[in-house]
C-alpha positions as a Markdown table, in Angstrom:
| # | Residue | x | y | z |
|---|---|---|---|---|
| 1 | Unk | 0.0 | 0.0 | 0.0 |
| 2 | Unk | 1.3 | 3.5 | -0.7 |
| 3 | Unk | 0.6 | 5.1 | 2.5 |
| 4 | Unk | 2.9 | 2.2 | 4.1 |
| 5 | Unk | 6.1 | 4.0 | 1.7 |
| 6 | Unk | 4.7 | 7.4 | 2.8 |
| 7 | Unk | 5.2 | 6.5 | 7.0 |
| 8 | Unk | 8.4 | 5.1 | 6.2 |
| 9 | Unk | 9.4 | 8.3 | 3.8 |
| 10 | Unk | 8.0 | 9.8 | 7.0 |
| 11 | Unk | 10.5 | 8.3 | 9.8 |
| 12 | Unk | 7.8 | 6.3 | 11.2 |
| 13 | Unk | 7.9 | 2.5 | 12.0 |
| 14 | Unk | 6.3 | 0.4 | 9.8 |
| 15 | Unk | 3.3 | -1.8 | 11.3 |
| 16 | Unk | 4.4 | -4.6 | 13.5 |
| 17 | Unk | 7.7 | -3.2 | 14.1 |
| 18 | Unk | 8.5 | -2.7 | 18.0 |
| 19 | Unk | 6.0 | -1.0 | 20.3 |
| 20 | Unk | 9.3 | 0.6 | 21.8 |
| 21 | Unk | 10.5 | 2.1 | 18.5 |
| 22 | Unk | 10.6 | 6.2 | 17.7 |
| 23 | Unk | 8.3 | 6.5 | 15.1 |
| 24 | Unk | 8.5 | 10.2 | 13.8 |
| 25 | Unk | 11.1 | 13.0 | 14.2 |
| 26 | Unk | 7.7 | 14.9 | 14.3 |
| 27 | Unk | 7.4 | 17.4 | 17.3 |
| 28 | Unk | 5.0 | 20.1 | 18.3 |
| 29 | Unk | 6.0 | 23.6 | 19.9 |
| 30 | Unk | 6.5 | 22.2 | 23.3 |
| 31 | Unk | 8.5 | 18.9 | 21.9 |
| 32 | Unk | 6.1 | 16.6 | 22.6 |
| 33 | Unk | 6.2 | 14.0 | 19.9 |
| 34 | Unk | 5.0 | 10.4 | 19.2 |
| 35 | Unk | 7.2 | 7.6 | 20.4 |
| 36 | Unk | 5.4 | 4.5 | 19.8 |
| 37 | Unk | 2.7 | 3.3 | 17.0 |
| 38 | Unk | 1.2 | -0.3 | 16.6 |
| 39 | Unk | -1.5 | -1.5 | 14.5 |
| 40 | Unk | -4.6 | -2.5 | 16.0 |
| 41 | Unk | -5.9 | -5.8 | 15.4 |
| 42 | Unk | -3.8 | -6.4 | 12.0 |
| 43 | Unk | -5.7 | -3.3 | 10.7 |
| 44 | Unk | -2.9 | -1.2 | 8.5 |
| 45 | Unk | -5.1 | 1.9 | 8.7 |
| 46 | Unk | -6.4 | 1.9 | 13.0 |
| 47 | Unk | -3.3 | 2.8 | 14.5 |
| 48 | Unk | -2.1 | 3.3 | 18.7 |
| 49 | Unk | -0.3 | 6.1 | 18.8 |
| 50 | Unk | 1.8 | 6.7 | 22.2 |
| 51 | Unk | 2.5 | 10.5 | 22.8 |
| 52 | Unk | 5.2 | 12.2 | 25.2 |
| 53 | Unk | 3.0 | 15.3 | 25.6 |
| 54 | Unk | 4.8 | 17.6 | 27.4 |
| 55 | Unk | 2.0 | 19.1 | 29.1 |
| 56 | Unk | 0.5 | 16.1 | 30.4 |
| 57 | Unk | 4.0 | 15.3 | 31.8 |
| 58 | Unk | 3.7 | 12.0 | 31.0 |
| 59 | Unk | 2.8 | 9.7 | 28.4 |
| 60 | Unk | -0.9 | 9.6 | 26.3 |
| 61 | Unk | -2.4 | 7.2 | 23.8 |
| 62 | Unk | -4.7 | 8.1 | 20.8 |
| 63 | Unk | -6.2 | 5.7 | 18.7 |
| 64 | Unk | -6.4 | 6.6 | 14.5 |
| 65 | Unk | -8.0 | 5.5 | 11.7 |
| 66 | Unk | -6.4 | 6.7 | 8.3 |
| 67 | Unk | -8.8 | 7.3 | 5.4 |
| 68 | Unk | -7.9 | 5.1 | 2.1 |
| 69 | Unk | -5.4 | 6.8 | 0.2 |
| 70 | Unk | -3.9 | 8.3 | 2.7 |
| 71 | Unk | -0.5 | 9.0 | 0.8 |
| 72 | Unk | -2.0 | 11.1 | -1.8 |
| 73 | Unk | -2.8 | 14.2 | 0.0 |
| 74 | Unk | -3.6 | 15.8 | 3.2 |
| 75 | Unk | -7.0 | 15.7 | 5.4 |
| 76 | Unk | -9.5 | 17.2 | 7.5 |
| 77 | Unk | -10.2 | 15.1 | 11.0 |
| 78 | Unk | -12.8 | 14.3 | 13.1 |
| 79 | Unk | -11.7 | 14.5 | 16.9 |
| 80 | Unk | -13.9 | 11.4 | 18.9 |
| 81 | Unk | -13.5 | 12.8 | 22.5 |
| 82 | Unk | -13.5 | 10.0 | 25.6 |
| 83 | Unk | -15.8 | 9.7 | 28.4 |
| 84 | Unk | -14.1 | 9.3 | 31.8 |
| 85 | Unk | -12.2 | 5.7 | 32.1 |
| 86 | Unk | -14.4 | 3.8 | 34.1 |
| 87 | Unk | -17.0 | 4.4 | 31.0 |
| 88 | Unk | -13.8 | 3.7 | 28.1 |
| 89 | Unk | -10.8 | 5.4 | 27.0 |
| 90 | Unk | -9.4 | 6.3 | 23.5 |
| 91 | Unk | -10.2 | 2.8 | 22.6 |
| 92 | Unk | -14.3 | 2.9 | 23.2 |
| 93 | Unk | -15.2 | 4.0 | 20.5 |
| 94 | Unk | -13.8 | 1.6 | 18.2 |
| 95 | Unk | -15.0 | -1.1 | 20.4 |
| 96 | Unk | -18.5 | 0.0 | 21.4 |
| 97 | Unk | -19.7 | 1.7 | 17.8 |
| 98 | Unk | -19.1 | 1.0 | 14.4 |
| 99 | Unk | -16.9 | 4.4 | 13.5 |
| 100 | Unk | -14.3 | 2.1 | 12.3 |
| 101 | Unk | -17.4 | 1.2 | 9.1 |
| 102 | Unk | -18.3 | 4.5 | 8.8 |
| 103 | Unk | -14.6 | 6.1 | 8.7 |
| 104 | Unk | -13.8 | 3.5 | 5.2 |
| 105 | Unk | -15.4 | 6.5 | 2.6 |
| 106 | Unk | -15.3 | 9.4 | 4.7 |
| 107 | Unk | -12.4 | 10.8 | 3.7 |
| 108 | Unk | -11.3 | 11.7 | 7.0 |
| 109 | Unk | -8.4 | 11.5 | 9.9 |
| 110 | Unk | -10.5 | 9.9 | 12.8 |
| 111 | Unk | -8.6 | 10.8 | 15.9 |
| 112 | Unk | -9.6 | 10.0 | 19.3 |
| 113 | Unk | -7.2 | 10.8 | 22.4 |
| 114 | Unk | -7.3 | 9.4 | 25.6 |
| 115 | Unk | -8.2 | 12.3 | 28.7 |
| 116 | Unk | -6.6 | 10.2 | 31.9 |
| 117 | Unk | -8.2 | 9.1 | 34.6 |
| 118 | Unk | -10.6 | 11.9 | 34.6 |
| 119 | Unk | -8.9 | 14.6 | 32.9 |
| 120 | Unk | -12.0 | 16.9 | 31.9 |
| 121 | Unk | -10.0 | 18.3 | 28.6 |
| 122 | Unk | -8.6 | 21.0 | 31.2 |
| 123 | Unk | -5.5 | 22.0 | 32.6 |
| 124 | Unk | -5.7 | 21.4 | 35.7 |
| 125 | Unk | -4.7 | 24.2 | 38.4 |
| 126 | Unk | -2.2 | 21.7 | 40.4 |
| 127 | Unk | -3.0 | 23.8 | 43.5 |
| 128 | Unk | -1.4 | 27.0 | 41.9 |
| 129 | Unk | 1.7 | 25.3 | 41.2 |
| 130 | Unk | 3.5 | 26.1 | 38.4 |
| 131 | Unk | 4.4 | 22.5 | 36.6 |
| 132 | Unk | 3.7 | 20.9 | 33.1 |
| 133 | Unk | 1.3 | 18.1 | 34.8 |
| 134 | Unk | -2.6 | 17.0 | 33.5 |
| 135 | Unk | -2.7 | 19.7 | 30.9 |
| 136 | Unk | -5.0 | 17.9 | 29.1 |
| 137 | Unk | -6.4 | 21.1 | 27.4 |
| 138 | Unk | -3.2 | 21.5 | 26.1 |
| 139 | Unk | -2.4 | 18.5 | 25.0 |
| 140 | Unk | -6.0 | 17.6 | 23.0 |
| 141 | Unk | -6.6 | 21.2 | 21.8 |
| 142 | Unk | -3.1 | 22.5 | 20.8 |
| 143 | Unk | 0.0 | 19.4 | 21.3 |
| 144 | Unk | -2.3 | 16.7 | 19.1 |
| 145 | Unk | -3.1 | 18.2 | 16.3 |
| 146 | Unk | 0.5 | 20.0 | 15.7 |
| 147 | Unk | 1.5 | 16.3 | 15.5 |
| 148 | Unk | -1.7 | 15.1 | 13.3 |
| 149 | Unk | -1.0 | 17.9 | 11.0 |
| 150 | Unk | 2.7 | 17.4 | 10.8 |
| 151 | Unk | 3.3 | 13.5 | 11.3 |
| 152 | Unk | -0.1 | 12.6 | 9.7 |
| 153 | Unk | -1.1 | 14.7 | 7.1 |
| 154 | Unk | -3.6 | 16.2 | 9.0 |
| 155 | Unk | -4.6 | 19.9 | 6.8 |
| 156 | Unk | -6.7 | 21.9 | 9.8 |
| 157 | Unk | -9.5 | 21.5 | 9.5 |
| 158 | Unk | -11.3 | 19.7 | 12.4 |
| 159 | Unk | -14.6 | 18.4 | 14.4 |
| 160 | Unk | -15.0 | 17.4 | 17.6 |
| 161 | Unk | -17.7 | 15.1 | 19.1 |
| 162 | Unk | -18.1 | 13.5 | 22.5 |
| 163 | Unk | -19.5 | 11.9 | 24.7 |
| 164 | Unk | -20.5 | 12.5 | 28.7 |
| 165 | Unk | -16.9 | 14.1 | 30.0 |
| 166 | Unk | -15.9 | 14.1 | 25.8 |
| 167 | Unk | -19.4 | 16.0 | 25.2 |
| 168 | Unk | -18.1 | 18.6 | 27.6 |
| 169 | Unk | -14.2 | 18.3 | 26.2 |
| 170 | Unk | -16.3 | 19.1 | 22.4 |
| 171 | Unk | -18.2 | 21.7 | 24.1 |
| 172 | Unk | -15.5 | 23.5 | 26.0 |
| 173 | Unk | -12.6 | 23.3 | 23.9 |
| 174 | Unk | -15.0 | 25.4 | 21.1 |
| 175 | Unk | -15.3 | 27.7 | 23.4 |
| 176 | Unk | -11.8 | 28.2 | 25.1 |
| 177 | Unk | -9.6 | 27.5 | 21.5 |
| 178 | Unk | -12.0 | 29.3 | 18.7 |
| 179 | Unk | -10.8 | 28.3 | 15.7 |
| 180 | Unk | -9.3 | 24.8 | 16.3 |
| 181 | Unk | -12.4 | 22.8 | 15.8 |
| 182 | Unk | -15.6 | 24.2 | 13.2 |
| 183 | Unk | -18.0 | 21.5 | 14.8 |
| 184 | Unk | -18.6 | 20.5 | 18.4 |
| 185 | Unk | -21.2 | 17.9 | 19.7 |
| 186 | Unk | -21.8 | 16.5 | 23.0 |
| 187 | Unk | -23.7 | 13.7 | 23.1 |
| 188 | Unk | -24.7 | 13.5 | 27.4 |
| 189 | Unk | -22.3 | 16.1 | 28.3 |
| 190 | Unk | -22.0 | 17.7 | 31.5 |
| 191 | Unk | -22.1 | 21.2 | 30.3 |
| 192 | Unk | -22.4 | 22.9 | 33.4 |
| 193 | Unk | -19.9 | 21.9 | 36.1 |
| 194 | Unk | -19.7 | 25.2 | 37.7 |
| 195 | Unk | -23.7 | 24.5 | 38.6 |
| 196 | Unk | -24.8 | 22.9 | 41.5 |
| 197 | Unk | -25.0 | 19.3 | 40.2 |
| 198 | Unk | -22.3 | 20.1 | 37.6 |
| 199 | Unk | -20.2 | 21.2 | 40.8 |
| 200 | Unk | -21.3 | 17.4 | 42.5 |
| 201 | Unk | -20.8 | 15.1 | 39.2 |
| 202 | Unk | -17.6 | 17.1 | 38.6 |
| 203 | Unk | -16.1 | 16.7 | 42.6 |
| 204 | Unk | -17.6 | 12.8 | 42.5 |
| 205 | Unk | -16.0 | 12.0 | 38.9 |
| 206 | Unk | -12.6 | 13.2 | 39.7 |
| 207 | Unk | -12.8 | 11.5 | 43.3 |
| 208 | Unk | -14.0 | 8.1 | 41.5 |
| 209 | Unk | -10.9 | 8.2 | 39.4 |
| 210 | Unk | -8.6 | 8.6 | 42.5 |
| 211 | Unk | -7.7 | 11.7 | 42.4 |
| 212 | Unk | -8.2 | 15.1 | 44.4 |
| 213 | Unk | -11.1 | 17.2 | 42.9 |
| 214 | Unk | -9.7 | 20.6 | 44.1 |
| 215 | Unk | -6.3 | 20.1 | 42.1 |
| 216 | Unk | -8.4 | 20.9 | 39.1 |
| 217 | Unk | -9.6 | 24.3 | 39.1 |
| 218 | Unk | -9.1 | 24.5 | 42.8 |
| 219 | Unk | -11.9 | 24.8 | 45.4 |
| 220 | Unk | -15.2 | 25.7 | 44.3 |
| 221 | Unk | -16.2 | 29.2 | 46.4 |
| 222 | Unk | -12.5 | 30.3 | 46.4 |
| 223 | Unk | -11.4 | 29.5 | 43.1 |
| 224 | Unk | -14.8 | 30.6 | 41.6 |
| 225 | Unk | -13.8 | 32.3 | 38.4 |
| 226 | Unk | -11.9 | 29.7 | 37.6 |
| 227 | Unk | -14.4 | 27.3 | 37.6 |
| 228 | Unk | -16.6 | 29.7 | 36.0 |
| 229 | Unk | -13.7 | 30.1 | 33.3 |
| 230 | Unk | -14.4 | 26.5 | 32.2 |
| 231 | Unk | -17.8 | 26.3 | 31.9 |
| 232 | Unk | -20.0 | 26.2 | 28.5 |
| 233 | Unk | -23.3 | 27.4 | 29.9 |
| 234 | Unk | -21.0 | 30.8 | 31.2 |
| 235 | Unk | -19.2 | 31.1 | 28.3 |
| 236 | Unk | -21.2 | 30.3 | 25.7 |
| 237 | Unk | -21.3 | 33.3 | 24.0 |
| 238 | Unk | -17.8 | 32.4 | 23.3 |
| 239 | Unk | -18.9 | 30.0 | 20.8 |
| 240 | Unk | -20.0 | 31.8 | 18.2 |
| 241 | Unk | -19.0 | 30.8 | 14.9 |
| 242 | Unk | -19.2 | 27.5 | 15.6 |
| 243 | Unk | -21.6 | 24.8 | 14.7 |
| 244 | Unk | -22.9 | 23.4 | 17.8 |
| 245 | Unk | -24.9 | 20.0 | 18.4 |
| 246 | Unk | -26.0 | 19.1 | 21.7 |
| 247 | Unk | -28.0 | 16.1 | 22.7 |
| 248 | Unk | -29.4 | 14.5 | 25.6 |
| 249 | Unk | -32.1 | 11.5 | 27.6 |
| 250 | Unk | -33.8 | 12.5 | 30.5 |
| 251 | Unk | -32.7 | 9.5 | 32.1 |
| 252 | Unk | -35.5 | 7.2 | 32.0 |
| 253 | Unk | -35.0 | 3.9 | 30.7 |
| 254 | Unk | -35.7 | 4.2 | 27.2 |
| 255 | Unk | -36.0 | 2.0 | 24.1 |
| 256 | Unk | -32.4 | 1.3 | 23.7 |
| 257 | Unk | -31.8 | -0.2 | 27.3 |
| 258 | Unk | -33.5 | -3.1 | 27.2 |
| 259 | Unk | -29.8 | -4.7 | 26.9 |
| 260 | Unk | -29.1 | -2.7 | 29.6 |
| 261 | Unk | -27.7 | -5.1 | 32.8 |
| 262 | Unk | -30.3 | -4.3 | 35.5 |
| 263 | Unk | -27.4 | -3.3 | 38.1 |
| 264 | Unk | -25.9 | -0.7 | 35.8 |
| 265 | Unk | -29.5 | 0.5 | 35.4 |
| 266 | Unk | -29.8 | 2.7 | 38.1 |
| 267 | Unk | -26.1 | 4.5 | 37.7 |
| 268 | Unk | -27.1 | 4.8 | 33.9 |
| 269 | Unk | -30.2 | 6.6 | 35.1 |
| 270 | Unk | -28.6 | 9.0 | 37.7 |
| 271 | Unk | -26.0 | 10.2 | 35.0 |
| 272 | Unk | -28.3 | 10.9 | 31.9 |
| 273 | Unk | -30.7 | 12.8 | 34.1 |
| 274 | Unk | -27.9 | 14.8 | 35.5 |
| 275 | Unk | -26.1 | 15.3 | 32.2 |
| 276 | Unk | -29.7 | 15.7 | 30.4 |
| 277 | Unk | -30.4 | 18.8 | 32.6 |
| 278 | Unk | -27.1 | 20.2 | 32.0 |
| 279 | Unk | -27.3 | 20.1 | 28.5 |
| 280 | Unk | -31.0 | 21.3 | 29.1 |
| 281 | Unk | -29.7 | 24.5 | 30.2 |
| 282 | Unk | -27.2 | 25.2 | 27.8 |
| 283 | Unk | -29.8 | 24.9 | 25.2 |
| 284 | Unk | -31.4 | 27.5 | 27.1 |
| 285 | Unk | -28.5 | 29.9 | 27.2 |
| 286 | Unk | -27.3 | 29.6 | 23.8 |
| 287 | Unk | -30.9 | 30.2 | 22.4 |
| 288 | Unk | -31.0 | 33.4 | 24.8 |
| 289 | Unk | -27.7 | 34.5 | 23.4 |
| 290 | Unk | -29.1 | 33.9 | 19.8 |
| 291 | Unk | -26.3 | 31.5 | 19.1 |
| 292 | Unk | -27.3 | 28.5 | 16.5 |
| 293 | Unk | -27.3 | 25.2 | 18.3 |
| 294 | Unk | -28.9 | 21.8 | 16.9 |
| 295 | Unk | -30.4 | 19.9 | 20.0 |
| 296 | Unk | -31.9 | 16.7 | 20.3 |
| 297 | Unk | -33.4 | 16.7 | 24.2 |
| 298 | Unk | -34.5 | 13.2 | 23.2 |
| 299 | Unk | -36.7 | 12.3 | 26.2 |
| 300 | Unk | -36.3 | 8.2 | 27.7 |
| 301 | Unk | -32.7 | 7.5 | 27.3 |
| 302 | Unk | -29.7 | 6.2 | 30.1 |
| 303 | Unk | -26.2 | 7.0 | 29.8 |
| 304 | Unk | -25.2 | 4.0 | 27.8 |
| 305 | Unk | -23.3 | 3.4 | 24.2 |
| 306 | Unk | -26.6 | 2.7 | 22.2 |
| 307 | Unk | -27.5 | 6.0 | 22.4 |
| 308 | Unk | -24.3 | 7.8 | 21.3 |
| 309 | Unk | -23.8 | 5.6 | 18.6 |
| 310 | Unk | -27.0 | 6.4 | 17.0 |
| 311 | Unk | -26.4 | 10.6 | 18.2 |
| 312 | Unk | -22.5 | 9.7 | 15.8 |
| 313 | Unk | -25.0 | 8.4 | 13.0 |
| 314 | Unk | -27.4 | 11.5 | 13.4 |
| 315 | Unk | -24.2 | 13.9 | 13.2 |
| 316 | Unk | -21.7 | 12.4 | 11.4 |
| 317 | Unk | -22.9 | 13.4 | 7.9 |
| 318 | Unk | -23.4 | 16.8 | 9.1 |
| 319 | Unk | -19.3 | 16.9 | 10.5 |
| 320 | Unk | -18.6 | 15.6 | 7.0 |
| 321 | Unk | -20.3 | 18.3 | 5.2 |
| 322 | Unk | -18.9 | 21.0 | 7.8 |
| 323 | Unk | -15.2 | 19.8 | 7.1 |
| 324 | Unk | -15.8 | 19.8 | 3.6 |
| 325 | Unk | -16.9 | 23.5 | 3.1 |
């Protein structure tokens, strides 16, 4: 295949080569830069790519799916954003929807980075300490596609979609970096974490994963405009210009959960519901601000993969279009 020459023109290891190998001489502004890439499953075009990002301080995966051809020119990407890692990781949504079937004639870069444990797309505050650690802001919105666009033939032009923390990544990343994506969905995000349940699903999801919820934007009544700073529904005048697409359940079961195991259920529940009234009210501020949004306040509906697989179906054609314009 032609695409395996151009990686190799490239620096990069060729698939099945060691997991350990440099793969790129490729850097961004910071240096961060790819130092491992393996095929995924014995498919030349899904690839694992291992990043030293700089401003994680550590090491971060993203999973890729080439478009065919992929030698002959350079391409506009769609960004598939991660829920937090007890829901998946980079890797759900190749495993729990069928993008890898819908990327074969798209004629797009699929690119979908990993967040940590519970990285919420931010940089975190660290406690006011000035270090290059979780800057996961950073690294999706500014380190990741420097290195798509130079190591992967990447040509700007990008979309983002996500789903539950990834919904809010889409949504707040539009608003904090205009101009790096022209499309942001969220698909059960929680779009307002500076509101009182958005304050208590974003404390509880950062203290599920482990981790102390006031080392990202530090505590709540002190550090208010900080929290204010990264939230949609306060800044979502700040997305003008933008194509938005928000959707959301209202957390009752649904015709997609009959699948659903019945001890999941109940958490599946408690998450639309608080998600669905989030994204409830940044419907409601965007239409006040006269700012174009699609929604889809779909009504029955748990926080579960059948439903954001059909809300890629329903926008994917759409991202298509915006990319190619």
């Amino acid at each position: 295949m032609r695409w395996f020459t151009a990686l190799a023109a490239a620096g990069c290891v060729l698939p099945g080569a060691p997991a350990a190998a440099a793969v790129t001489d490729t850097r961004a502004d910071d240096g961060s830069h790819v130092v491992a890439q393996t095929t995924v499953d014995g498919d030349p075009r899904v690839l694992d790519l291992t990043v030293r990002s700089v401003g994680v301080g550590g090491y971060a995966m993203v999973r890729l799916i080439l478009p065919e051809h992929w030698a002959d020119r350079r391409w506009p990407a769609i960004y598939l954003l991660a829920g937090e890692t007890r829901l998946q990781d980079y890797r759900g949504w190749s495993a729990n929807t069928d993008v890898r079937r819908l990327a074969d004639d798209a004629g797009v870069l699929v690119v979908m980075p990993g967040s940590g444990s519970a990285g919420f797309f931010s940089d975190w505050w660290n406690d006011g300490k000035d270090i290059a650690l979780n800057q996961w802001e950073t690294f999706t919105a500014v380190e990741l596609p420097q290195l798509i666009d130079r190591g992967y033939r990447g040509d700007g032009r990008r979309a983002a979609a996500g789903l539950s923390l990834g919904g809010y990544g889409a949504i707040e990343l539009a608003a904090r970096r205009p101009g790096v994506f022209r499309y942001a969905a969220s698909y059960s995000g929680n779009l307002n974490p500076a509101g009182p349940t958005g304050e208590l699903l974003t404390s509880a999801i950062i203290a599920s994963a482990r981790l102390d919820p006031e080392a990202l934007w530090g505590d709540r009544r002190r550090e208010a405009a900080r929290w204010e700073a990264h939230d949609p529904v306060v800044n979502a005048d700040r997305l003008r210009g933008t194509e938005l697409y928000l959707s959301a359940g209202n957390g009752l079961p649904g015709p997609l959960d009959a699948k659903l195991p019945i001890d999941v259920l109940p958490g599946a529940m408690l998450l639309e519901f608080l998600c669905g009234a989030q994204t409830t009210a940044m419907a409601g501020r965007l239409r006040a601000l006269g700012v174009p949004a699609t929604v889809d306040l779909y009504g029955p509906g748990t926080h579960q993969w059948a439903y954001w697989q059909e809300q890629l179906h329903k926008t994917w054609p759409r991202m298509l279009q915006v990319l190619a314009s």
